[in-house]
C-alpha positions in Angstrom: -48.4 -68.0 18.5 -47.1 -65.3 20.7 -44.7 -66.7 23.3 -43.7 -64.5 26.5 -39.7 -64.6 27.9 -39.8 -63.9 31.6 -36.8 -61.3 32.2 -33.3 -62.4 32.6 -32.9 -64.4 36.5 -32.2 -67.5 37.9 -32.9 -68.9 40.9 -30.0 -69.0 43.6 -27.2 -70.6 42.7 -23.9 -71.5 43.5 -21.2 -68.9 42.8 -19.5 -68.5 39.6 -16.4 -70.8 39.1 -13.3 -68.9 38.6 -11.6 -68.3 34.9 -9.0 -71.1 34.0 -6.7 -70.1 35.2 -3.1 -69.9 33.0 0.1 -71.2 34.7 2.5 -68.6 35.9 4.3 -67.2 32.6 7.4 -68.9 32.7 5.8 -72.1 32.7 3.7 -71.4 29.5 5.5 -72.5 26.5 5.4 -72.0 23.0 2.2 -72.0 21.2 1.0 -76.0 19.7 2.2 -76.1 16.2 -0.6 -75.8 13.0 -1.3 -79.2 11.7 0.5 -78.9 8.3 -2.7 -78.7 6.5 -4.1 -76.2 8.4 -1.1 -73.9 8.2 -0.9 -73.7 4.6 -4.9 -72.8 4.5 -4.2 -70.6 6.4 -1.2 -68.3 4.6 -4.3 -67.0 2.2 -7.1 -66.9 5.0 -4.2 -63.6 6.7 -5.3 -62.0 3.7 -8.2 -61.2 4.4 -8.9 -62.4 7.7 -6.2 -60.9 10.2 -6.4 -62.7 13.9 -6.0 -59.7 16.0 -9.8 -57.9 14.9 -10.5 -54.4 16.7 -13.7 -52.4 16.8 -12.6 -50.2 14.1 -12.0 -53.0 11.7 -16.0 -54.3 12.0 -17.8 -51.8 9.6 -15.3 -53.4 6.9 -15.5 -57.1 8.4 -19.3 -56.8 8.1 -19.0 -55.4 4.7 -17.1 -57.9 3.3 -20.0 -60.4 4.1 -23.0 -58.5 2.9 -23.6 -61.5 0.7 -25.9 -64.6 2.0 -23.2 -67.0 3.4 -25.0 -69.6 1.9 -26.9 -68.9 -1.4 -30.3 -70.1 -2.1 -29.8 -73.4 -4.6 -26.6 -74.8 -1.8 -29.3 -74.7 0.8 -32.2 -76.5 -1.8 -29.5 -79.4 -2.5 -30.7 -80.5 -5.8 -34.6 -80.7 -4.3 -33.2 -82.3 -0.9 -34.6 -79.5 1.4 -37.4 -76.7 1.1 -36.4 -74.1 2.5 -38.1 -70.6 4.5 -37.6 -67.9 5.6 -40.1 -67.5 9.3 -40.3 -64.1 11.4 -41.5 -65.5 14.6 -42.4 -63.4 17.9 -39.0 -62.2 19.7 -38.6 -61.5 23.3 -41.1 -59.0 25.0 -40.8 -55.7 23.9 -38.3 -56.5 21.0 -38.3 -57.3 17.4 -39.5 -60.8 15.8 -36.4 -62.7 15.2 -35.7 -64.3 11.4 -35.9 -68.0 11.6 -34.2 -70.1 8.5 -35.9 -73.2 8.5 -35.2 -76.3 5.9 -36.7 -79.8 5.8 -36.2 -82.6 4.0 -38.0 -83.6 1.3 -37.7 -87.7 1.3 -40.4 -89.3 2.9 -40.2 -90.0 6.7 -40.8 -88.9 9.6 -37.7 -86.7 10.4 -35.4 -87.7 13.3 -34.9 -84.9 15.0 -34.4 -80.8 14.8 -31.5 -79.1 15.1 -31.5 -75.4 16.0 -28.0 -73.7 14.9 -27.3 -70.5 16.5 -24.1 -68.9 13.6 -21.0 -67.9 14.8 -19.1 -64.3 14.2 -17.9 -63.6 17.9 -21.5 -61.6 18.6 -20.2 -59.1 16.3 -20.7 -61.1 12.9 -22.9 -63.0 10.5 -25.7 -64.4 9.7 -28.3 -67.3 10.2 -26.6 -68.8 7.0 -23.3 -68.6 8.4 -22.2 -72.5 9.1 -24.8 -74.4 8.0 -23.7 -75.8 5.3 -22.1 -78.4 7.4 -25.9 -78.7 9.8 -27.2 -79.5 6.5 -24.8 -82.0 5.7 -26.0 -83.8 9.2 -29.2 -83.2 8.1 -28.8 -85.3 4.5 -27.5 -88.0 6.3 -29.6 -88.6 9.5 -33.0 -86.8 8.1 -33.1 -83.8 10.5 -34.9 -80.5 10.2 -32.8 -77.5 10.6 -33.6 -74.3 11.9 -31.1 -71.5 12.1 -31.8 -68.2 14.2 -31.2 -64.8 13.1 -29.9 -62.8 16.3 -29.1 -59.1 17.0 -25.4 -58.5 17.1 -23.7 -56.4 19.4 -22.4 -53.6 19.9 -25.9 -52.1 18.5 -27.4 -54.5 20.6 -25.6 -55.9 23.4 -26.4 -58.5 26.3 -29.2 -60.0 26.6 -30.5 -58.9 23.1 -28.4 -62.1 21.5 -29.3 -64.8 23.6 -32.7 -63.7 24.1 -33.5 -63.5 20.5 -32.1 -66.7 20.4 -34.3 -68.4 23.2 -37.4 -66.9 21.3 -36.2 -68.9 18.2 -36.0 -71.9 20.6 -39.3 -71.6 22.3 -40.7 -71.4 19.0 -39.4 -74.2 17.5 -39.8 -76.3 20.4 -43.6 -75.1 20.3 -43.8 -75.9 16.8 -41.5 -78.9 16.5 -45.3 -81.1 15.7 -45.6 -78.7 12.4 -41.7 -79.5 11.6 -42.6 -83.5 11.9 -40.5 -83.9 14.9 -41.3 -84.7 18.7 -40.5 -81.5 20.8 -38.0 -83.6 22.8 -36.1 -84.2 19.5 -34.4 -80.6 19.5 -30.5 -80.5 19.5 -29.0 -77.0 19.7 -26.0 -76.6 18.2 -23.6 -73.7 17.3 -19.7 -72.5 16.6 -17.7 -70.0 18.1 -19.8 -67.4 19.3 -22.9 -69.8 18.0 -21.7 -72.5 20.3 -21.6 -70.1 23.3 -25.1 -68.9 22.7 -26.1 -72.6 22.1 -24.4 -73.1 25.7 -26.5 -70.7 26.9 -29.8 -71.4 25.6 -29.0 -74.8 27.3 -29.3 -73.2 30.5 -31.7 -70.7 30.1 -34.4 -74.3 29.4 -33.1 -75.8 32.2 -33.7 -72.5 34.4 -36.9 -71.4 33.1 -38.5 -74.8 32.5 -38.3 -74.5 28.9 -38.2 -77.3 26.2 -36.4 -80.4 27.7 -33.6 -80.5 24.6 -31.9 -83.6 23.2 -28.5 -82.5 23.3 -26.1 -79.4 22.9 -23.5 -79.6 20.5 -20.7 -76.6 21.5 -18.3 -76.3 18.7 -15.1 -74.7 19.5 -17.2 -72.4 21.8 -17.0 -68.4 22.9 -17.8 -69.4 26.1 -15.5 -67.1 29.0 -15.0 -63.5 28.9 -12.1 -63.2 31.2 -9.6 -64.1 28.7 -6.7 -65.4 31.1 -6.0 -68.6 30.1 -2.2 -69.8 29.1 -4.2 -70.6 25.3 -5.5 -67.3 25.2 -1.5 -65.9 25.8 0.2 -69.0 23.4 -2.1 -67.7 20.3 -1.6 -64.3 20.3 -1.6 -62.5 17.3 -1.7 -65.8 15.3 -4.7 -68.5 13.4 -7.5 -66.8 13.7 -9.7 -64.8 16.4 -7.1 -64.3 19.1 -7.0 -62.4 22.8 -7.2 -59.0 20.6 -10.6 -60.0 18.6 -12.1 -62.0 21.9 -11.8 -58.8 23.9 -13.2 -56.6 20.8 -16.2 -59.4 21.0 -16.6 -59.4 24.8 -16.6 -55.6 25.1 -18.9 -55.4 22.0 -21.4 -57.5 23.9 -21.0 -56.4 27.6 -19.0 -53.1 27.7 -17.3 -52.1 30.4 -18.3 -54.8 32.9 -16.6 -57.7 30.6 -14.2 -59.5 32.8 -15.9 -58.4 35.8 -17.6 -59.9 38.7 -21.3 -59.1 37.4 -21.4 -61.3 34.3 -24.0 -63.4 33.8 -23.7 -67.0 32.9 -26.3 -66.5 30.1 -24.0 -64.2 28.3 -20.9 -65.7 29.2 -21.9 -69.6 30.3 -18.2 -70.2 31.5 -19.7 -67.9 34.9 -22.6 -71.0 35.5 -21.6 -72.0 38.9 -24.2 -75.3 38.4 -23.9 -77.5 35.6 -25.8 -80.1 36.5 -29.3 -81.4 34.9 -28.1 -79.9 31.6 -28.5 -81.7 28.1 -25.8 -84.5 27.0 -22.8 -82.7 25.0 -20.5 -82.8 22.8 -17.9 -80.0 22.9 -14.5 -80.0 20.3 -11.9 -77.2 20.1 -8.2 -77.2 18.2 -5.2 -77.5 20.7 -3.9 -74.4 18.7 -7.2 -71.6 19.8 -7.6 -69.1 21.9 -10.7 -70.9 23.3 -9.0 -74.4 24.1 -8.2 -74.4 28.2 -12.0 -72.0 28.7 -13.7 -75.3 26.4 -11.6 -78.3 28.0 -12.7 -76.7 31.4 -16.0 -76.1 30.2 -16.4 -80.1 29.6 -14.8 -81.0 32.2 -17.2 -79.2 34.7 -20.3 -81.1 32.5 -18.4 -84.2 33.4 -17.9 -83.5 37.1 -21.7 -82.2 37.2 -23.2 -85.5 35.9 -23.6 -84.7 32.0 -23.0 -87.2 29.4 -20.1 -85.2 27.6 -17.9 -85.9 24.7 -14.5 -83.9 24.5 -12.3 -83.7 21.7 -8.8 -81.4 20.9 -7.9 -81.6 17.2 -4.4 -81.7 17.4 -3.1 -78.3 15.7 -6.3 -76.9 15.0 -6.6 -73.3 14.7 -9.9 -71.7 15.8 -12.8 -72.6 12.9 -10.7 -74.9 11.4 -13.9 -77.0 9.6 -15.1 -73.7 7.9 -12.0 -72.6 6.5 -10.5 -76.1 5.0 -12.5 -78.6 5.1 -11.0 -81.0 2.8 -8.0 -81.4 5.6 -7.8 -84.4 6.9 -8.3 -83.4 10.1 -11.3 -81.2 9.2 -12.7 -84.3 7.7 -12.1 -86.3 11.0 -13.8 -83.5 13.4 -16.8 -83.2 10.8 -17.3 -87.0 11.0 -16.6 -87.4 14.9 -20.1 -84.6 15.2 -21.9 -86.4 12.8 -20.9 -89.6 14.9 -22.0 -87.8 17.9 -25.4 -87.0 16.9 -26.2 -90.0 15.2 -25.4 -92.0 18.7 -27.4 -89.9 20.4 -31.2 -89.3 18.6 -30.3 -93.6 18.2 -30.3 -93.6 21.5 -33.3 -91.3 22.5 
Protein backbone atom coordinates (compact mmCIF):
# COMPACT_ATOMS: atom_id res chain seq x y z
CA UNK A 1 0.00 0.00 0.00
CA UNK A 2 1.35 3.25 -1.13
CA UNK A 3 0.41 6.16 1.27
CA UNK A 4 0.79 9.97 0.08
CA UNK A 5 2.17 12.78 2.86
CA UNK A 6 0.71 16.13 1.91
CA UNK A 7 3.75 18.72 2.18
CA UNK A 8 4.66 20.23 5.40
CA UNK A 9 1.60 23.15 6.61
CA UNK A 10 -0.86 23.62 9.01
CA UNK A 11 -3.69 25.48 9.08
CA UNK A 12 -3.55 28.98 10.96
CA UNK A 13 -2.63 28.96 14.18
CA UNK A 14 -1.92 30.73 17.10
CA UNK A 15 1.66 32.12 17.38
CA UNK A 16 4.46 30.26 18.75
CA UNK A 17 4.86 30.47 22.55
CA UNK A 18 8.05 31.90 23.68
CA UNK A 19 11.24 29.66 24.88
CA UNK A 20 11.22 29.11 28.80
CA UNK A 21 12.53 31.51 29.60
CA UNK A 22 15.72 31.16 32.42
CA UNK A 23 15.69 33.62 35.39
CA UNK A 24 18.15 36.44 35.19
CA UNK A 25 21.72 34.82 35.95
CA UNK A 26 22.21 35.75 39.34
CA UNK A 27 19.20 34.07 40.39
CA UNK A 28 20.13 30.69 38.79
CA UNK A 29 21.88 28.55 41.19
CA UNK A 30 24.02 25.72 41.24
CA UNK A 31 23.18 22.75 39.11
CA UNK A 32 20.61 19.80 41.16
CA UNK A 33 22.99 17.28 42.57
CA UNK A 34 23.31 13.42 40.66
CA UNK A 35 21.33 11.06 42.62
CA UNK A 36 24.22 8.94 44.12
CA UNK A 37 23.56 6.14 41.96
CA UNK A 38 23.55 7.92 38.95
CA UNK A 39 26.79 9.77 39.61
CA UNK A 40 28.89 6.80 40.11
CA UNK A 41 27.39 5.27 36.57
CA UNK A 42 28.30 7.87 35.34
CA UNK A 43 32.34 8.29 36.18
CA UNK A 44 32.72 5.35 33.31
CA UNK A 45 29.89 6.61 30.94
CA UNK A 46 32.77 10.22 30.54
CA UNK A 47 34.84 7.72 29.09
CA UNK A 48 33.39 7.26 26.31
CA UNK A 49 30.59 9.48 26.24
CA UNK A 50 31.73 13.20 26.89
CA UNK A 51 28.51 15.74 27.49
CA UNK A 52 29.66 18.55 25.49
CA UNK A 53 29.43 16.54 21.60
CA UNK A 54 30.48 18.85 18.58
CA UNK A 55 29.98 18.20 14.84
CA UNK A 56 33.48 17.03 14.46
CA UNK A 57 33.13 14.43 17.09
CA UNK A 58 29.97 12.50 15.05
CA UNK A 59 31.90 10.48 12.34
CA UNK A 60 33.59 8.78 15.60
CA UNK A 61 30.14 8.87 17.74
CA UNK A 62 28.52 7.07 14.84
CA UNK A 63 31.33 4.73 14.57
CA UNK A 64 31.41 3.57 17.73
CA UNK A 65 27.78 2.23 17.26
CA UNK A 66 28.03 0.52 13.96
CA UNK A 67 26.79 -2.53 15.81
CA UNK A 68 22.80 -3.34 16.05
CA UNK A 69 21.99 -1.75 19.48
CA UNK A 70 20.00 -4.60 20.15
CA UNK A 71 21.10 -8.00 18.71
CA UNK A 72 18.82 -10.40 17.09
CA UNK A 73 18.18 -13.33 20.01
CA UNK A 74 17.55 -9.90 22.96
CA UNK A 75 14.83 -8.88 20.57
CA UNK A 76 13.43 -12.87 20.05
CA UNK A 77 13.24 -13.16 24.01
CA UNK A 78 13.53 -16.83 24.29
CA UNK A 79 10.56 -17.26 21.46
CA UNK A 80 8.49 -14.28 23.13
CA UNK A 81 8.43 -12.11 19.98
CA UNK A 82 8.98 -12.68 16.06
CA UNK A 83 10.53 -10.29 14.89
CA UNK A 84 10.90 -8.24 10.96
CA UNK A 85 12.41 -6.26 9.37
CA UNK A 86 9.49 -4.06 6.85
CA UNK A 87 10.57 -1.31 4.18
CA UNK A 88 7.35 0.42 3.83
CA UNK A 89 6.64 3.46 1.31
CA UNK A 90 8.28 6.87 2.75
CA UNK A 91 7.18 10.31 2.20
CA UNK A 92 6.68 11.41 -1.55
CA UNK A 93 9.60 11.68 -3.46
CA UNK A 94 11.91 10.01 -0.74
CA UNK A 95 13.22 6.64 0.21
CA UNK A 96 10.99 3.79 1.94
CA UNK A 97 11.65 3.95 5.55
CA UNK A 98 12.92 0.58 7.55
CA UNK A 99 10.28 -0.50 9.95
CA UNK A 100 11.38 -3.03 12.98
CA UNK A 101 8.37 -4.65 13.83
CA UNK A 102 7.97 -7.50 16.80
CA UNK A 103 4.85 -9.39 18.06
CA UNK A 104 4.16 -11.55 20.53
CA UNK A 105 3.91 -14.83 20.21
CA UNK A 106 1.34 -15.99 23.23
CA UNK A 107 -2.08 -16.26 22.16
CA UNK A 108 -4.28 -13.12 22.32
CA UNK A 109 -5.36 -10.55 20.79
CA UNK A 110 -2.61 -7.94 21.47
CA UNK A 111 -3.59 -4.75 23.46
CA UNK A 112 -2.31 -2.30 21.67
CA UNK A 113 0.83 -1.04 19.28
CA UNK A 114 3.35 0.98 20.23
CA UNK A 115 5.38 2.87 17.62
CA UNK A 116 8.99 3.96 19.18
CA UNK A 117 10.72 6.65 17.23
CA UNK A 118 15.00 6.03 18.88
CA UNK A 119 16.69 8.69 20.22
CA UNK A 120 20.43 10.07 19.25
CA UNK A 121 19.69 13.89 19.29
CA UNK A 122 18.70 13.61 15.14
CA UNK A 123 22.29 12.99 14.73
CA UNK A 124 22.43 9.23 16.16
CA UNK A 125 21.13 5.63 16.11
CA UNK A 126 19.11 3.39 15.17
CA UNK A 127 15.53 1.77 15.14
CA UNK A 128 17.07 -0.68 17.82
CA UNK A 129 18.29 2.02 19.93
CA UNK A 130 15.84 1.92 23.25
CA UNK A 131 13.76 -0.71 22.82
CA UNK A 132 14.78 -3.00 24.82
CA UNK A 133 12.91 -1.30 27.51
CA UNK A 134 9.45 -0.98 24.68
CA UNK A 135 9.86 -4.54 24.66
CA UNK A 136 9.82 -4.96 28.25
CA UNK A 137 6.18 -3.04 28.11
CA UNK A 138 5.49 -5.22 25.53
CA UNK A 139 6.03 -8.71 27.67
CA UNK A 140 4.05 -7.43 30.27
CA UNK A 141 0.86 -5.85 28.74
CA UNK A 142 0.99 -7.87 25.19
CA UNK A 143 1.70 -4.99 22.85
CA UNK A 144 3.14 -5.04 19.32
CA UNK A 145 6.07 -2.89 18.77
CA UNK A 146 7.09 -1.13 15.80
CA UNK A 147 10.24 0.89 15.70
CA UNK A 148 10.99 3.40 12.74
CA UNK A 149 14.18 3.75 10.95
CA UNK A 150 14.56 7.63 10.17
CA UNK A 151 17.07 9.75 8.21
CA UNK A 152 19.48 11.60 10.45
CA UNK A 153 20.65 14.88 10.02
CA UNK A 154 22.91 16.73 8.96
CA UNK A 155 22.78 14.49 5.55
CA UNK A 156 19.34 14.92 5.86
CA UNK A 157 17.85 17.64 7.74
CA UNK A 158 14.22 19.01 8.54
CA UNK A 159 11.57 17.55 7.50
CA UNK A 160 13.41 14.35 6.26
CA UNK A 161 13.18 12.91 10.18
CA UNK A 162 9.79 13.53 11.07
CA UNK A 163 8.46 12.77 7.82
CA UNK A 164 10.04 9.52 7.56
CA UNK A 165 8.66 9.04 10.73
CA UNK A 166 4.91 9.97 9.98
CA UNK A 167 5.26 7.51 6.91
CA UNK A 168 6.14 4.73 9.53
CA UNK A 169 2.99 6.01 11.36
CA UNK A 170 0.57 6.10 8.63
CA UNK A 171 1.58 2.74 7.88
CA UNK A 172 1.25 1.19 10.87
CA UNK A 173 -1.88 2.83 11.60
CA UNK A 174 -3.16 1.47 8.09
CA UNK A 175 -1.93 -1.83 8.87
CA UNK A 176 -2.53 -2.02 12.66
CA UNK A 177 -5.70 -4.99 11.46
CA UNK A 178 -2.59 -7.23 10.07
CA UNK A 179 -0.59 -6.44 13.53
CA UNK A 180 -3.90 -7.83 15.53
CA UNK A 181 -4.54 -4.44 16.96
CA UNK A 182 -7.48 -1.76 16.48
CA UNK A 183 -5.92 1.27 14.58
CA UNK A 184 -7.08 3.43 17.60
CA UNK A 185 -4.72 1.30 19.79
CA UNK A 186 -1.39 3.10 18.58
CA UNK A 187 0.74 4.75 21.35
CA UNK A 188 3.76 6.66 20.00
CA UNK A 189 6.42 6.78 22.16
CA UNK A 190 10.18 7.94 22.02
CA UNK A 191 13.38 9.35 24.15
CA UNK A 192 15.38 12.29 23.72
CA UNK A 193 15.35 13.17 20.29
CA UNK A 194 12.77 9.98 19.76
CA UNK A 195 10.46 11.60 22.20
CA UNK A 196 10.62 14.95 20.32
CA UNK A 197 9.82 13.29 16.98
CA UNK A 198 7.11 11.26 18.88
CA UNK A 199 5.79 14.89 19.97
CA UNK A 200 5.68 15.79 16.72
CA UNK A 201 4.12 13.02 14.88
CA UNK A 202 1.39 13.81 17.54
CA UNK A 203 0.72 16.84 15.92
CA UNK A 204 1.26 16.27 12.47
CA UNK A 205 -2.23 13.45 13.06
CA UNK A 206 -3.99 15.87 14.68
CA UNK A 207 -3.21 18.48 11.73
CA UNK A 208 -3.57 16.36 8.89
CA UNK A 209 -6.39 14.15 10.13
CA UNK A 210 -4.20 11.25 10.51
CA UNK A 211 -4.72 8.17 12.78
CA UNK A 212 -6.55 9.20 15.98
CA UNK A 213 -3.57 7.77 18.45
CA UNK A 214 -4.01 6.38 22.00
CA UNK A 215 -1.52 8.26 23.66
CA UNK A 216 2.13 9.83 23.42
CA UNK A 217 4.61 8.90 25.74
CA UNK A 218 7.63 11.83 25.55
CA UNK A 219 10.57 10.61 27.48
CA UNK A 220 12.91 13.14 28.58
CA UNK A 221 12.17 14.88 25.21
CA UNK A 222 14.37 17.14 22.51
CA UNK A 223 11.62 19.20 22.24
CA UNK A 224 12.98 23.34 22.00
CA UNK A 225 15.69 24.56 19.97
CA UNK A 226 16.35 27.86 21.54
CA UNK A 227 18.37 26.55 24.27
CA UNK A 228 17.77 29.46 27.00
CA UNK A 229 16.53 27.86 29.79
CA UNK A 230 18.32 28.29 33.42
CA UNK A 231 18.58 23.98 33.03
CA UNK A 232 20.13 24.31 29.85
CA UNK A 233 22.96 26.96 31.72
CA UNK A 234 23.04 24.71 35.33
CA UNK A 235 24.15 21.50 33.19
CA UNK A 236 26.75 22.71 31.23
CA UNK A 237 29.51 20.76 30.43
CA UNK A 238 28.26 18.00 32.80
CA UNK A 239 25.83 14.28 32.72
CA UNK A 240 25.31 13.82 29.49
CA UNK A 241 24.07 15.76 26.18
CA UNK A 242 24.44 19.40 27.44
CA UNK A 243 23.88 23.11 25.68
CA UNK A 244 27.10 22.20 23.56
CA UNK A 245 25.64 18.70 22.03
CA UNK A 246 21.86 20.31 21.91
CA UNK A 247 23.11 23.14 19.70
CA UNK A 248 25.44 20.56 17.59
CA UNK A 249 21.81 18.59 17.19
CA UNK A 250 19.66 21.61 16.46
CA UNK A 251 22.09 23.05 13.85
CA UNK A 252 22.52 19.48 12.45
CA UNK A 253 18.81 19.42 11.90
CA UNK A 254 17.93 23.03 10.94
CA UNK A 255 21.09 25.00 10.13
CA UNK A 256 21.34 28.32 10.40
CA UNK A 257 17.74 29.21 11.13
CA UNK A 258 17.87 27.14 14.63
CA UNK A 259 16.84 29.44 17.32
CA UNK A 260 15.13 31.58 14.99
CA UNK A 261 11.72 32.85 14.43
CA UNK A 262 10.93 30.40 11.34
CA UNK A 263 10.96 27.09 13.10
CA UNK A 264 8.41 24.96 12.66
CA UNK A 265 6.61 23.17 15.51
CA UNK A 266 7.02 19.82 13.59
CA UNK A 267 10.72 19.96 13.96
CA UNK A 268 10.89 21.67 17.08
CA UNK A 269 7.17 20.98 18.91
CA UNK A 270 8.11 23.39 21.81
CA UNK A 271 7.15 26.29 18.74
CA UNK A 272 3.22 24.63 18.70
CA UNK A 273 1.34 27.69 19.69
CA UNK A 274 -2.04 25.15 20.05
CA UNK A 275 -1.89 22.18 22.10
CA UNK A 276 -5.17 21.38 22.39
CA UNK A 277 -7.02 18.09 20.89
CA UNK A 278 -3.74 16.22 21.21
CA UNK A 279 -3.37 12.55 22.57
CA UNK A 280 -3.24 11.93 26.57
CA UNK A 281 0.63 12.10 27.77
CA UNK A 282 2.94 11.13 29.80
CA UNK A 283 6.18 13.23 29.72
CA UNK A 284 9.34 12.43 32.51
CA UNK A 285 12.70 14.25 32.58
CA UNK A 286 15.64 14.18 35.44
CA UNK A 287 15.81 17.52 37.55
CA UNK A 288 19.58 17.30 36.61
CA UNK A 289 19.11 17.70 32.21
CA UNK A 290 19.49 20.02 29.96
CA UNK A 291 15.93 19.38 28.72
CA UNK A 292 14.02 19.71 32.24
CA UNK A 293 12.38 23.57 32.35
CA UNK A 294 11.74 23.07 27.90
CA UNK A 295 9.73 19.44 29.15
CA UNK A 296 8.08 20.75 32.58
CA UNK A 297 6.85 23.72 30.23
CA UNK A 298 6.07 21.49 27.55
CA UNK A 299 3.43 19.57 30.08
CA UNK A 300 2.47 22.15 31.51
CA UNK A 301 0.99 23.83 28.25
CA UNK A 302 -0.79 20.07 27.55
CA UNK A 303 -2.32 20.66 30.88
CA UNK A 304 -3.49 24.21 30.34
CA UNK A 305 -4.71 23.13 26.74
CA UNK A 306 -7.09 20.34 28.00
CA UNK A 307 -4.74 17.11 27.70
CA UNK A 308 -4.77 14.41 30.13
CA UNK A 309 -0.96 14.64 31.07
CA UNK A 310 1.24 12.99 33.53
CA UNK A 311 4.54 14.84 34.58
CA UNK A 312 7.27 13.48 36.51
CA UNK A 313 11.11 15.03 37.57
CA UNK A 314 13.34 12.19 38.72
CA UNK A 315 15.06 13.76 41.39
CA UNK A 316 18.95 13.90 40.24
CA UNK A 317 18.46 12.43 37.02
CA UNK A 318 20.86 13.07 34.39
CA UNK A 319 19.65 13.11 30.81
CA UNK A 320 18.95 9.11 29.68
CA UNK A 321 19.22 8.05 32.92
CA UNK A 322 17.07 4.54 32.24
CA UNK A 323 19.48 3.58 29.37
CA UNK A 324 22.63 4.04 31.01
CA UNK A 325 21.90 2.36 34.68
CA UNK A 326 19.07 0.76 34.89
CA UNK A 327 19.39 -1.22 37.90
CA UNK A 328 19.31 2.30 39.97
CA UNK A 329 16.77 2.61 42.07
CA UNK A 330 15.57 5.38 40.53
CA UNK A 331 15.91 4.01 37.06
CA UNK A 332 13.80 1.15 38.30
CA UNK A 333 11.14 3.65 39.67
CA UNK A 334 10.83 5.77 36.27
CA UNK A 335 10.79 2.39 34.22
CA UNK A 336 7.85 1.25 36.40
CA UNK A 337 5.94 4.71 36.64
CA UNK A 338 5.84 4.29 32.21
CA UNK A 339 4.87 0.95 32.43
CA UNK A 340 2.17 2.21 35.06
CA UNK A 341 1.24 4.88 32.70
CA UNK A 342 0.49 2.74 29.81
CA UNK A 343 -1.17 0.05 31.42
CA UNK A 344 -3.76 2.79 32.95
CA UNK A 345 -4.34 4.07 29.84
CA UNK A 346 -5.05 1.03 26.90
CA UNK A 347 -7.30 -0.26 30.50
CA UNK A 348 -8.91 2.58 30.12
CA UNK A 349 -9.55 2.85 26.22
Amino acid sequence: MTVSNPPLSSPAAPAAPAAPAAPAAATVGPPPPFDPELAAALEPLAKFLTPSITPEMLPRLRAASVAPSVPDEQLHRDGAFTVQELSVPGPPGAPEVGLLVCRPTASGTPAAVVYHVHGGGMIMGDNRAGVTEILDWAEALHLVVVSVEYRLAPEHPHPAPVEDCYAGLLWTAAHAGELGVDSGRVVVAGTSAGGGLAAAIALLARDRGGPALAGQLLMCPMLDDRGGTASTAQMAGLGVWDGTSNRTGWTALLGDGAGGPDVSPYAAPARAGDLTGLPPAFVDVGSAETFRDEDIDYATRLLRAGVQTELHVWPGGFHGFTLFAPQARISQECAAARLNWLRRLLTAA
